[in-house]
C-alpha positions, 0 to 999 in steps of 0.5 A: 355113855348116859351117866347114872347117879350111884349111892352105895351105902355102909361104905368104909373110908380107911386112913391110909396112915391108920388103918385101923381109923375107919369112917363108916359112911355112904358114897353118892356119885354124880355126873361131876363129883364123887362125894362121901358122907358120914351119918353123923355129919362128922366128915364130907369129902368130894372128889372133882371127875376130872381130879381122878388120876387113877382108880384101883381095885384091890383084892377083896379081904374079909371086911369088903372089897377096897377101892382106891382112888387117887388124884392129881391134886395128891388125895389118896382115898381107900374105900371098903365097900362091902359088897364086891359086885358094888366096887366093880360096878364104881371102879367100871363107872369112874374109870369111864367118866373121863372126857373123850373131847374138850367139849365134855370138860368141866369148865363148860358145865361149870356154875360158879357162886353168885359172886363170881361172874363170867367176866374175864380180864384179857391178858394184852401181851402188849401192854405187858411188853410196853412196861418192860420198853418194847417196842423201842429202836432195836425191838419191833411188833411183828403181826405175821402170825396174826392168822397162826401161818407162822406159828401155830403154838405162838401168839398172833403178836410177837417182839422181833429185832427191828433189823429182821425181814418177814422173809428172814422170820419164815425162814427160820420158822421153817429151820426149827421144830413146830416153826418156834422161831426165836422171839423176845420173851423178857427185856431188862432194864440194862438192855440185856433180853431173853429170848426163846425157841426150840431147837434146830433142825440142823441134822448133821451138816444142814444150815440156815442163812435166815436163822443165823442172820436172825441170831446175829439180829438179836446180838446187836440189840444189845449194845453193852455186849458183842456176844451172846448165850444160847442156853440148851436146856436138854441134858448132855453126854460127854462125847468127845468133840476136839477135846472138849466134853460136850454134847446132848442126849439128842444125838440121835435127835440129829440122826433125825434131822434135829439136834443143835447148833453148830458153832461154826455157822453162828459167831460170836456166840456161847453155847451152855447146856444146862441140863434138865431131864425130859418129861418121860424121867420127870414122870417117873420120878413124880411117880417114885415121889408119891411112893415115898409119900404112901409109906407107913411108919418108914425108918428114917433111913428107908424115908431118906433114901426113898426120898434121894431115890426118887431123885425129885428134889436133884430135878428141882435144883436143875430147873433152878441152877439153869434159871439162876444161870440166866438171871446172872447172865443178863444181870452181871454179864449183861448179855441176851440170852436164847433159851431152848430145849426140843420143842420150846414149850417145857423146859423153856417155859420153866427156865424163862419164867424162873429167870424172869421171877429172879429179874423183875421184882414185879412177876412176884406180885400176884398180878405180875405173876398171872402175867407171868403165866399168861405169857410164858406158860399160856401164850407161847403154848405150853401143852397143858391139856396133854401135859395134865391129861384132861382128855382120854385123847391125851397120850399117857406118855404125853403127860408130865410134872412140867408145871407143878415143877415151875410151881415147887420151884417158886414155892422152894424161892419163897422159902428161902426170901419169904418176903419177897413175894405178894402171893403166899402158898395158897395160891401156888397150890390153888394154880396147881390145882385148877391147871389140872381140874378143868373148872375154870377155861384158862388152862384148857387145850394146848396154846392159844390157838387152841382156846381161840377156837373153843372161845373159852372167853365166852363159855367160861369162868376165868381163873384169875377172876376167881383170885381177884374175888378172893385175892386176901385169901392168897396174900403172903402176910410177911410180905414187904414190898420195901425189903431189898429183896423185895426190889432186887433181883434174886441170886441165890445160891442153891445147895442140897441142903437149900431144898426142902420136901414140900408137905404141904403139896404132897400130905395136904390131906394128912393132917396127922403129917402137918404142923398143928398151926401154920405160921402163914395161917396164923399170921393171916388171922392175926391181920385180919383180927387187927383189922377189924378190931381198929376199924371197930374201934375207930367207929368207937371212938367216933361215937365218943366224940359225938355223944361228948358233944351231944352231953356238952350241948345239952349242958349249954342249952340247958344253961342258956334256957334258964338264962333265958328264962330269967331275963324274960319273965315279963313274956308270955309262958307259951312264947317261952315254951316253943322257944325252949323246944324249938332250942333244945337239943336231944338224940333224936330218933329214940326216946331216952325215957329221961325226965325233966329233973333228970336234965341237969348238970350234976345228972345227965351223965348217970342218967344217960348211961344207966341207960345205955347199960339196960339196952345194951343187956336186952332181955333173953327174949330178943333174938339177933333177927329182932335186934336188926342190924340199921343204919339209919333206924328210927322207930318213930319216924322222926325227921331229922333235926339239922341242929344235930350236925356236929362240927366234924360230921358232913352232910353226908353223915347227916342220916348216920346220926348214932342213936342209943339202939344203933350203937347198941347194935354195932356193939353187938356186931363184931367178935372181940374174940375169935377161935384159933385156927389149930382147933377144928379139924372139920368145918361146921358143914362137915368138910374136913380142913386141909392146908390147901384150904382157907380157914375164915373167921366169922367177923361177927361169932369168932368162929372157924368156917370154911369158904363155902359156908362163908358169905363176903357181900355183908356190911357190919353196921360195927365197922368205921369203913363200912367195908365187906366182911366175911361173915357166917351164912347163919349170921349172914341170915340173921342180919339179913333178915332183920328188918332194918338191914336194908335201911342199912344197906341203902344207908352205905349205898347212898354214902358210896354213890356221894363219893363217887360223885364227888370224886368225878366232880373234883376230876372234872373240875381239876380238868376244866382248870387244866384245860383253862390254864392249856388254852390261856 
């Protein structure tokens, strides 16, 4: 279907809490968004294609007909479009616009900001599993699914006991469902492992030799134990079996030729059910959930048992109790574990990368968490497309939370060690969200076979490439990695009471639902104020230093000269004035506009700060473009004098010499104050501010931005390290545009080229006395 660009004007944007709170406004739909605009510019809102979960048409009333259109990202927008022909012509378009291939997705029509490039960092399962110790004597690489024979939702590499055979591997390939063998997924410092498949095809009476002799392969990778754990992650029914209260649900899953293991067939081996629903339930419930979220003005008692009835938060204690299970295990108990469910691509994938955050304290850095998804999640083959519904080739029935339930697991951990992890709320919400709107290839297609053949690595802007170029934006300002928590494993205990409702998921868009400040927010801004008032200050007192030492050596050579002048005066008076000027120092590049009597002991203090307070008051006339932002700036083209290098300058600062402009200049670069984040509702650019949402303080006015509207690639002459800083595009115009702001530039450029230089030549050199000291 050609799509056709629609406008429908007069169009009312309701809030869904306050009715009677109206936007009056127009709709534009383009081929990728759904973007809504007041005339004022008082609000702007887009709504990504691909983010659309569900478009409705109401019945029509008296002011119009009502069209809402919902997301996965959990935005509810109600629109009143006053004619009905109009809203039947946008529901028709909307509901049509989702991709019927992988081909048509967003990811591959994609243009990222100049800043974010095409570049992704690969994901190398081996050097994850290296830092974990593996390969070792009881683990192995195994390249027999190179070519996806033995697996096609596996990796191409896998970590097998060293003791299996390729024979015994495709054997139980064979026996389990889609060919999941058991594989090491997580090694513990003690010894102990996770290891995880799906479930077996064992109907009621069939066996395998291969998969039991694999089995008995990974007990003996342990030494500190002689049995182990296969947890089954599928929910039971207490069915009689010799007096105990046992099995699963998947009773008539062993009807069908799957099922469970028989204790019989494996030795020394423990069964646990953990139980966790299917998907079918998980997506009934996210559907009760988001009811509870819809209701208006609700009791407290009708909230409170809409909220239990949606059974959500039990869901979430269910995936966290068979997680903490499996870090005590392997912890205190120190044993391996096998983890399953069906398929080995839901349940599992929740448990193990749960269990693997309680365990290793590097998964809940942001880099150890990206490999944490890349290698539970990503490549042992979650189904993302079908579980997000990226295509209309997905099975509705096929789609499900799984994901976003990993997610509010991690979130519900943070809460209760809120300084145990690097990542903050942000960037859980940021990886929820683009696991469902296609932007960026990493969560495209179902396993990596599937992302192989799209070659997404060529097409494609990377995810992770995004949190790098933005990484302070996702950072937890309370975490410390020296706390024990921060270091240790996490066991907690978790009661009803332990859970909370995540607002900020689920009401991101109702900020009448939100806390006016956000402690992480306002922590973050705090920080980043800190930080560039001390860098600022650092570059004060810099200047201090070397404007002391300009005055001392004025006092001095003023001393000497008429010292001088005494003891020569049988000397010819032009012999005396070329040495005097050749002696005499001054702030070279500007012109003090001093006088000779002016130069003097009692006066060149007062004299030099007169000064400096009528250029640091230019007249209302000079504007910030005029001004200039300059490094090295020199307004009569002066060379640089080398009697002029202080004592604590090096060569390289020999061309950042301050002049009484330049200093005027960094002074007037940085925003002593900055406006508090609980005060604008909308960015300057009309985009309404969610808590999703980064607010950013221009570094240079103090005011509140959003990420559009904030440019990261400009160098403030007001900053001791010379560092990027996050600047206003209409300030980031105004430096620009000043004349000087490349000598600036090259001035910063050149200093980092130097030491870069410097760096590699001290390397080099260290290596050449290592190398001498090798061969002596």
């Amino acid at each position: 279907m050609k799509f056709k660009h629609k406008t429908v004007e007069n169009v009312r944007l309701t809030d869904r809490f306050n009715t009677r709170q109206q936007i009056i406004g127009t709709i534009y739909l383009t081929s990728t968004h759904l973007i809504f605009t007041d005339p004022e510019g008082k609000r702007e809102t887009w709504i990504l294609h691909s983010l659309i979960s569900s478009v409705d048409k109401l019945p029509t009333t008296q002011q119009g007909c009502p069209l809402r259109v919902r997301t996965k990202h959990f935005l509810s927008a109600e629109f009143l479009i006053p004619k009905e022909r109009d809203c039947a012509d946008l529901h028709a378009t909307l509901n049509q616009l989702k991709p019927d291939s992988y081909e048509k997705l967003y990811c591959f029509l994609y243009q990222a900001p100049n800043y974010l490039e095409k570049i992704w960092d690969p994901f190398l399962p081996a050097t994850e599993y290296m830092r974990m110790g593996a390969p070792n004597q009881h683990w192995k690489i195994e390249d027999g699914n190179s070519n996806f024979d033995m697996c096609d939702t596996y990796p191409p590499l896998i970590y097998v006991p060293t003791l299996t055979s390729k024979a015994m591997l495709f054997g139980s390939s064979k026996f389990r469902s889609r060919g999941r063998l058991p594989v090491l997924t997580y090694l513990h410092p003690n010894g102990a492992s996770i290891t995880r498949c799906s479930q077996p095809l064992s109907g009621f009476s069939a066996r395998c030799q291969e998969d039991e002799q694999l089995l008995q392969c990974i007990l003996r990778t342990n030494p500190h134990s002689n049995t182990m754990y296969i947890i089954d992650t599928r929910p039971r029914v207490s069915i009689p079996v010799k007096s105990s209260s046992l099995r699963i649900n998947a009773v008539a899953n062993r009807a069908a030729g799957k099922g469970y293991e028989n204790e019989g067939y494996y030795s020394n081996i423990q069964f646990k059910f953990c139980p966790i629903e299917n998907i079918h339930i998980m997506r009934t419930s996210l559907q009760k959930l988001l009811e509870v979220s819809d209701m208006k003005n609700p009791t407290m008692n009708q909230y409170l048992n809409a909220l239990d009835s949606s059974s959500w938060l039990q869901h979430i204690k269910s995936v966290l109790d068979a997680a903490i299970f499996i870090a005590r295990v392997i912890d205190i108990e120190k044993k391996n574990v096998l983890v399953h469910c069906s398929d080995g691509w839901d349940r599992t994938a929740q448990c193990c990368s749960l269990s693997s955050l309680l365990l290793c304290p590097y998964y809940r850095s942001i880099h150890g968490f990206r490999m944490l998804i890349e290698k539970e999640w990503l490549s042992f083959g979650h189904k993302f497309s079908d579980r997000c519904g990226h295509t209309t080739t997905s099975d509705n029935k096929e789609q499900s939370p799984v994901f976003l339930q990993f997610i509010e697991a991690v979130w519900q951990l943070s809460q209760i060690y809120p300084t145990a992890f690097e990542f903050n709320e942000r960037f859980l919400i940021s990886l929820h969200d683009h696991s469902h709107s296609c932007q960026y290839g990493n969560f495209i297609g179902n396993c990596e076979k599937d992302r192989l053949d799209l070659c997404v690595k060529e097409r494609t802007y990377s995810f992770w490439n995004f949190i790098l170029q933005n990484v302070n934006d996702f950072k937890n300002p309370l975490f410390r990695p020296q706390s024990s928590y921060a270091s240790e494993v996490l066991l907690p205990v978790i009661n009803a009471q332990t859970l909370k409702f995540w607002l900020s998921m689920y009401h991101r868009f109702d900020s009448a639902l939100l806390p006016k400040e956000n402690i992480s927010n306002t922590l973050t801004r705090l920080v980043d104020h800190t930080t560039s008032l001390s860098d600022h200050a650092r570059l004060l007192e810099k200047r201090i230093r070397e404007l002391n030492s300009t005055f001392d050596n004025n006092q001095t050579t003023t001393t000497s000269s008429s010292s001088t002048t005494t003891s020569n005066e049988g000397v010819d008076d032009s012999d005396i004035e070329k040495r005097n000027h050749h002696n005499n120092i001054c702030l070279p590049e500007f012109d003090s506009g001093l006088s000779d009597v002016d130069i003097s002991q009692g006066r060149i203090t007062n004299s030099i700060s007169s000064k400096l307070n009528t250029i640091l008051q230019p007249p209302p006339s000079l504007s910030d473009v005029e001004s200039g932002f300059s490094g090295d700036y020199s307004p009569h083209n002066k060379a640089l004098s080398s009697s002029f290098i202080l004592p604590h300058q090096s060569s390289i600062d020999l061309n950042d010499i301050p002049t009484l402009e330049r200093i005027a200049l960094e002074l007037n670069s940085i925003a002593l104050d900055w406006r508090s984040y609980n005060a604008p509702v909308h960015c300057a650019c009309s985009l309404p501010f969610d808590s999703a949402q980064r607010k950013y303080n221009c570094w240079r006015c103090g005011e509140n931005y959003c990420t559009r509207c904030i440019e990261r690639s400009i160098h403030l002459p007001g900053l001791y390290s010379n560092s990027l800083a996050p600047v206003c595009k209409t300030c980031a115009r105004s430096i620009k545009s000043s004349p000087s702001f490349a000598d600036f530039s090259a001035l910063v450029k050149s200093k980092s080229t130097d030491f870069i230089r410097s760096q590699t030549a001290m390397k080099l050199s260290r290596s050449m006395i290592d190398q001498f000291i090798n061969d002596r």
